[in-house]
Backbone as a ProteinNet text record, in pm:
[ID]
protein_1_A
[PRIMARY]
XXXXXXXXXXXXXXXXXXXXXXXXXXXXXXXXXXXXXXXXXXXXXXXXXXXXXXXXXXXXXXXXXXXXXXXXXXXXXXXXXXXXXXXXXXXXXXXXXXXXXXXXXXXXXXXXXXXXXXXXXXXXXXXXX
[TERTIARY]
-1964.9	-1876.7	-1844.4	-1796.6	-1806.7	-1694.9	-1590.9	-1499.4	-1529.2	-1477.6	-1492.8	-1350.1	-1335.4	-1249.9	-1301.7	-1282	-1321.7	-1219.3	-1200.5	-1090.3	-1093.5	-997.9	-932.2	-901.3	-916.7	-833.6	-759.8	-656.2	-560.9	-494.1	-420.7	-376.2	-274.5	-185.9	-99.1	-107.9	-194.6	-237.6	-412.5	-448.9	-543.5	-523.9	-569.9	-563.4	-672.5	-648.5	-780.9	-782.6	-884.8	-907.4	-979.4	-941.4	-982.9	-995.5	-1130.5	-1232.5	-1309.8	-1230.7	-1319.5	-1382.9	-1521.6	-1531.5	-1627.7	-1630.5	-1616.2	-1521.6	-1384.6	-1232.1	-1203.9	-1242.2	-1187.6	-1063.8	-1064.1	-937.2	-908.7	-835.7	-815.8	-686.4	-637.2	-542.7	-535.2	-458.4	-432.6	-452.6	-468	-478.3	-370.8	-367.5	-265.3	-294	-339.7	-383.9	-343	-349.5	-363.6	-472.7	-430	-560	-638.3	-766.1	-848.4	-861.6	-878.6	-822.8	-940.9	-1069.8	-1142.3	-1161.8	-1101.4	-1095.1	-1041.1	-930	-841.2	-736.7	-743.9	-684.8	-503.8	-458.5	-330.3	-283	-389.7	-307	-429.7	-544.2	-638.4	-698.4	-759.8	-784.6	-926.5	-997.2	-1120	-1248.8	-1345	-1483	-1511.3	-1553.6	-1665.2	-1757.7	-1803.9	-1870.7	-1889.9	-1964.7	-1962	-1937.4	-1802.8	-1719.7	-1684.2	-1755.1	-1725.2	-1557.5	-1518.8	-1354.1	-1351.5	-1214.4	-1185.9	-1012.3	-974.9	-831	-771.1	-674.6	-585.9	-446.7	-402.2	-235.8	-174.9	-141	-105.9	40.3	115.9	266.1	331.2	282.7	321.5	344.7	203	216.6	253	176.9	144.9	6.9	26.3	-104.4	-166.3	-277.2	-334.1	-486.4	-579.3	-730.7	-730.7	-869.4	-877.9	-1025.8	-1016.9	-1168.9	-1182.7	-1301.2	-1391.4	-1498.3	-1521.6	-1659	-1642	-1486.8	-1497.1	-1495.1	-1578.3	-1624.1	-1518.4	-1481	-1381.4	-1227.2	-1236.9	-1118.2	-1097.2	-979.4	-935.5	-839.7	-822.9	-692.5	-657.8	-738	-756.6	-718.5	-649.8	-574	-535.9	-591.6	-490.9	-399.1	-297	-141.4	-53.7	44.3	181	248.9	258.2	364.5	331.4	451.6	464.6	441.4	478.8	462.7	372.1	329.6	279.2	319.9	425	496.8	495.6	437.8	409.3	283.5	196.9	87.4	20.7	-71.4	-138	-260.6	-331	-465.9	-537.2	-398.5	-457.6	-489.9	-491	-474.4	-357	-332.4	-200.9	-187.7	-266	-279.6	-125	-161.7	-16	-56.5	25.3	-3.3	-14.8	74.9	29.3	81.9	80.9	117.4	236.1	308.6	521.4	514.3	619.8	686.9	823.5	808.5	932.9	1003.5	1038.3	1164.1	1138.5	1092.1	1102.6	1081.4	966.9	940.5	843.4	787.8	682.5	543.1	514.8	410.6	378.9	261	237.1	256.5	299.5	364.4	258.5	244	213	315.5	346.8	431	355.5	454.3	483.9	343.8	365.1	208.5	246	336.8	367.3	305	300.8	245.4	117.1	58	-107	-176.1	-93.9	-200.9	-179.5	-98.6	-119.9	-197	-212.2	-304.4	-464	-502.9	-577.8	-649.7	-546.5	-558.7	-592.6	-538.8	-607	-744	-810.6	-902.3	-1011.6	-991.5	-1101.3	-1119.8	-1247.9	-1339.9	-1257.8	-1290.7	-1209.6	-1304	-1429	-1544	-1579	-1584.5	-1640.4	-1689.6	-1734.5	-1765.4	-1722.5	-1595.2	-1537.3	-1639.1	-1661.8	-1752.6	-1653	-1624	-1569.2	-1636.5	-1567.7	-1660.5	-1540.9
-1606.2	-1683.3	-1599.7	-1698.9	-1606.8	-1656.9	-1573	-1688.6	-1611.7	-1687.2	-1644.8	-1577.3	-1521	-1522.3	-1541.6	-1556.2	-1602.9	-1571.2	-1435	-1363.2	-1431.2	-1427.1	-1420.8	-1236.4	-1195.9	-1066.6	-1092.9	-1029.9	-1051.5	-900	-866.8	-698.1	-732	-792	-731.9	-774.5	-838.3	-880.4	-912.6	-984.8	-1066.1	-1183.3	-1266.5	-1371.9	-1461.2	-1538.8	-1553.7	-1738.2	-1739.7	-1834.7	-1809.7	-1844.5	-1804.9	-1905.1	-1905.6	-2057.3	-2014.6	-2162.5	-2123.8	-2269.3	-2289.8	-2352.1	-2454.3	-2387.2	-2458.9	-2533.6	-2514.2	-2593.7	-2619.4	-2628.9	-2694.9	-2623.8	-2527.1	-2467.9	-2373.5	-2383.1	-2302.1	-2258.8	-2120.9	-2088.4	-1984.5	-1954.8	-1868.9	-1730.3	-1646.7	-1463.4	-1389.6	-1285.1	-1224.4	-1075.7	-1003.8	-856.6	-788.3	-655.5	-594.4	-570.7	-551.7	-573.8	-449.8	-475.3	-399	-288.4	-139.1	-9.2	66.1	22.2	152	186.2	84.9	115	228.8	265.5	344.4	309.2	406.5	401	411.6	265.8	200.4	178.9	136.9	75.4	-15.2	-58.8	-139.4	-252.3	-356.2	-429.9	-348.4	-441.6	-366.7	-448.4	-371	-413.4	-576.3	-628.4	-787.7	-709.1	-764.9	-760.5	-802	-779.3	-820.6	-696.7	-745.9	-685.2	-679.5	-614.3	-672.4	-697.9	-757.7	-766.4	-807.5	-753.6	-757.9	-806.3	-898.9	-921.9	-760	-766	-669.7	-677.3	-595.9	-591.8	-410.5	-464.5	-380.6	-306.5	-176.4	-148.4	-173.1	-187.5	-197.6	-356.6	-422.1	-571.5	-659.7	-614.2	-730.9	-804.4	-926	-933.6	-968.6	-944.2	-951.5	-901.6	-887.4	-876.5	-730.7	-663.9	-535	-545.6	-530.8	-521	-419.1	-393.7	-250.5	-238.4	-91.4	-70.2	-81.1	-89.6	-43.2	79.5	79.2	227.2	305.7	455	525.3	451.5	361.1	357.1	321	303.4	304.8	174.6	130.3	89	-66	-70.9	-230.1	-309.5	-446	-556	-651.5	-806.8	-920.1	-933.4	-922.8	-944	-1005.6	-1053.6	-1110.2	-1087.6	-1114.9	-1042.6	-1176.6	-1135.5	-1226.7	-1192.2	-1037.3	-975.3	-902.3	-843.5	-749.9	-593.2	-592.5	-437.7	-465.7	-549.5	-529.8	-486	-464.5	-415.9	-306.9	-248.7	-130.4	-79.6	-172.6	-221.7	-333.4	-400.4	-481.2	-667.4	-759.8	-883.4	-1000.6	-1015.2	-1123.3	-1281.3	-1338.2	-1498.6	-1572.8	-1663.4	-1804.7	-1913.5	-1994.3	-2163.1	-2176.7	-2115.7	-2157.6	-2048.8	-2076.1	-1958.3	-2002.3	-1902.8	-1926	-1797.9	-1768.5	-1677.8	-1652.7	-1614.6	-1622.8	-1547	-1438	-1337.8	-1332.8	-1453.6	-1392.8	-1328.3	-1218.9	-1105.2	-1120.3	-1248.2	-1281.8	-1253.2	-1218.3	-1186.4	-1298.9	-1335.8	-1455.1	-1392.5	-1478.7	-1418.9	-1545.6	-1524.1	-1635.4	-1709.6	-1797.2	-1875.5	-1913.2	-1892.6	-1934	-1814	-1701.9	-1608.5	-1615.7	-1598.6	-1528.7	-1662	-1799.2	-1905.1	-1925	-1885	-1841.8	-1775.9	-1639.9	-1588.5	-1664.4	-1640.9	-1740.3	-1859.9	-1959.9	-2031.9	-1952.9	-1886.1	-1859.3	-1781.9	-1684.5	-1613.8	-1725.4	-1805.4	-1940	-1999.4	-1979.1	-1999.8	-1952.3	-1805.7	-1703.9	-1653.5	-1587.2	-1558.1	-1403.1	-1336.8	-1151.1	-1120.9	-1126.1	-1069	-1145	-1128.3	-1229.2	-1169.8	-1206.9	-1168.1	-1202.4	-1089.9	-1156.5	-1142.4	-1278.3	-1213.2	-1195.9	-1120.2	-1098	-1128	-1236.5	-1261.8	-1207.6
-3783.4	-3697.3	-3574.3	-3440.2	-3379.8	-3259.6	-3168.1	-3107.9	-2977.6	-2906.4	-2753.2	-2645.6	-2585.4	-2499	-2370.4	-2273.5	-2131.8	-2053.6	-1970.1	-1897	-1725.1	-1679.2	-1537.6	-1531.7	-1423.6	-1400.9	-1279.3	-1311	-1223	-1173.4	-1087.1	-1067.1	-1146	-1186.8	-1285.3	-1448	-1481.8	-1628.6	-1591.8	-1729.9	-1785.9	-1823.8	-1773.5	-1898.9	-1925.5	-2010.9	-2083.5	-2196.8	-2219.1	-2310.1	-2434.9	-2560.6	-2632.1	-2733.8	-2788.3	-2853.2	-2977.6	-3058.9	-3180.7	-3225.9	-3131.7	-3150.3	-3275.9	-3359.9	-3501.3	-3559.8	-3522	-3546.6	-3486.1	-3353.2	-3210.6	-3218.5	-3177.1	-3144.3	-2998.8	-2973.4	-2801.4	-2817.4	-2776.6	-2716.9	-2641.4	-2535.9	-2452.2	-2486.5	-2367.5	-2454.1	-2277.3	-2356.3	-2223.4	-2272	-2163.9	-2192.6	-2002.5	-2078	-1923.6	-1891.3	-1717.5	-1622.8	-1643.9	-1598.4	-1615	-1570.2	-1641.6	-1569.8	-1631.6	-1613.5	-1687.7	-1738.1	-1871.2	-1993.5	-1997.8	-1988.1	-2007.1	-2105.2	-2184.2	-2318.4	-2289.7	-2343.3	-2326.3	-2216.6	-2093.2	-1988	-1960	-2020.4	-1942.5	-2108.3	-2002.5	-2166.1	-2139.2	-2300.8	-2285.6	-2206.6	-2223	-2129.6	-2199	-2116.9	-2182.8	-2274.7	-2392.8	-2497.3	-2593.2	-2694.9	-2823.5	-2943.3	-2981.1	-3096.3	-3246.4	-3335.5	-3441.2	-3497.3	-3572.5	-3588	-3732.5	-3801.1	-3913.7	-3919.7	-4023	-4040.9	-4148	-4027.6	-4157.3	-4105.4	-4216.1	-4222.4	-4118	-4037.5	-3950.7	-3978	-3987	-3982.2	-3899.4	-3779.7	-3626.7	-3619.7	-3663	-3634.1	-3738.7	-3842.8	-3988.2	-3978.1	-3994.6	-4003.5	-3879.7	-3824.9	-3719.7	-3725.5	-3581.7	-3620.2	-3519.8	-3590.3	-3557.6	-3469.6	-3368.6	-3243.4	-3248.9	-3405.6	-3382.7	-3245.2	-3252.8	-3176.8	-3048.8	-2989.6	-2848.2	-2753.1	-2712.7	-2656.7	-2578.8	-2665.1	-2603.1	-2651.5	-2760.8	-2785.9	-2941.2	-2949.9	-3107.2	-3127.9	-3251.2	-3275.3	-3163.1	-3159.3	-3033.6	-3173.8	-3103.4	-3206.8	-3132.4	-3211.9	-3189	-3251.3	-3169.9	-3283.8	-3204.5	-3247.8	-3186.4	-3058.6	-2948.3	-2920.3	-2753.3	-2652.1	-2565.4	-2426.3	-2388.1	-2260.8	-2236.4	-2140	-2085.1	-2143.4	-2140.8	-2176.9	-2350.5	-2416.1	-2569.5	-2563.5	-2501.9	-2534.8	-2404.6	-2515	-2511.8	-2515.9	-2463.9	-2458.8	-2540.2	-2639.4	-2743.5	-2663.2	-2702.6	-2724	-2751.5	-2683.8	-2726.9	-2724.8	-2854.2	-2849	-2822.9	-2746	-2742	-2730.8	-2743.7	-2717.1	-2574.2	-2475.1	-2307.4	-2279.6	-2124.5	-2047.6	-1980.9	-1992.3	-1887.6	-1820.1	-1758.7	-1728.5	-1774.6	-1936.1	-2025.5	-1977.9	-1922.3	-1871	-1683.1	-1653	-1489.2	-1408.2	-1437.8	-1381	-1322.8	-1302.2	-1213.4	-1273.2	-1382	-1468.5	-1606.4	-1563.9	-1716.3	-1814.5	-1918.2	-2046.1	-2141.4	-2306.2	-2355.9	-2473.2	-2502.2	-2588.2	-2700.4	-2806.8	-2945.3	-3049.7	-2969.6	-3036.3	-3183.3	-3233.9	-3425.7	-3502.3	-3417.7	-3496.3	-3462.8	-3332.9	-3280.2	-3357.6	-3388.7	-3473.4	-3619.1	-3671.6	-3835	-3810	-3721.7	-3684.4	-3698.4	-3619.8	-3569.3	-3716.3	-3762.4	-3864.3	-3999.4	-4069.1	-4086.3	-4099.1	-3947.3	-3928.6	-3939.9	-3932.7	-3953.4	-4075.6	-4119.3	-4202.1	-4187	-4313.1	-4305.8	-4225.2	-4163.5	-4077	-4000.7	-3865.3	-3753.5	-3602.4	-3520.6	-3413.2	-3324.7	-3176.8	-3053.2	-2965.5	-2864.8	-2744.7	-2681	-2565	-2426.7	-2318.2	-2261.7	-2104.1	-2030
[MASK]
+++++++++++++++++++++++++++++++++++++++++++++++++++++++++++++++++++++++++++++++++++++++++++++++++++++++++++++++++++++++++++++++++

């Protein structure tokens, strides 16, 4: 199986679409902008990633994007802003600007991923466009 994301870059985020389309499913992604892959301030390169569900301390449950080059510990998990993440992934239902700061944010993620999480196989493949 295999899902897609499809990025915008923007100078102060990412954002993105993200498709599984075997369940017809779509929802939003929100990452930071692209820095070089620089470890905790940039998302990562377009590619193909292998990924695994696991139980995170930090997050709970959420998905782990092995095999990206020069980095570690990459994850889809929960969360709503920009300043929650650290090079990881952040699924939502749409895009707001929940605190005003002029930066897209995504809505309702803690039920995105259990959705999403749901949907997926413990082993699957992200592309990155």
């Amino acid at each position: 199986m295999r899902i897609t994301i499809q990025r915008i870059h923007q100078p102060d985020c990412t954002v993105g679409m993200l498709t599984l389309d075997e369940h017809h499913f779509r929802c939003f992604t929100l990452e930071l902008p692209y820095r070089d892959n620089a470890k905790n301030v940039s998302c990562i390169p377009p590619g193909l990633y292998p990924c695994t569900k696991v139980v995170s301390p930090k997050f709970g449950n959420c998905i782990a994007v092995n095999n990206v080059c020069g980095r570690s510990l990459i994850r889809i998990h929960k969360g709503n802003y920009t300043r929650q993440i650290e090079g990881c992934i952040l699924p939502g239902q749409s895009l707001a600007d929940i605190d005003g700061d002029g930066i897209p944010d995504v809505t309702s993620s803690a039920k995105t991923v259990e959705k999403l999480l749901s949907l997926l196989p413990e082993e699957f493949t992200l592309q990155v466009i």
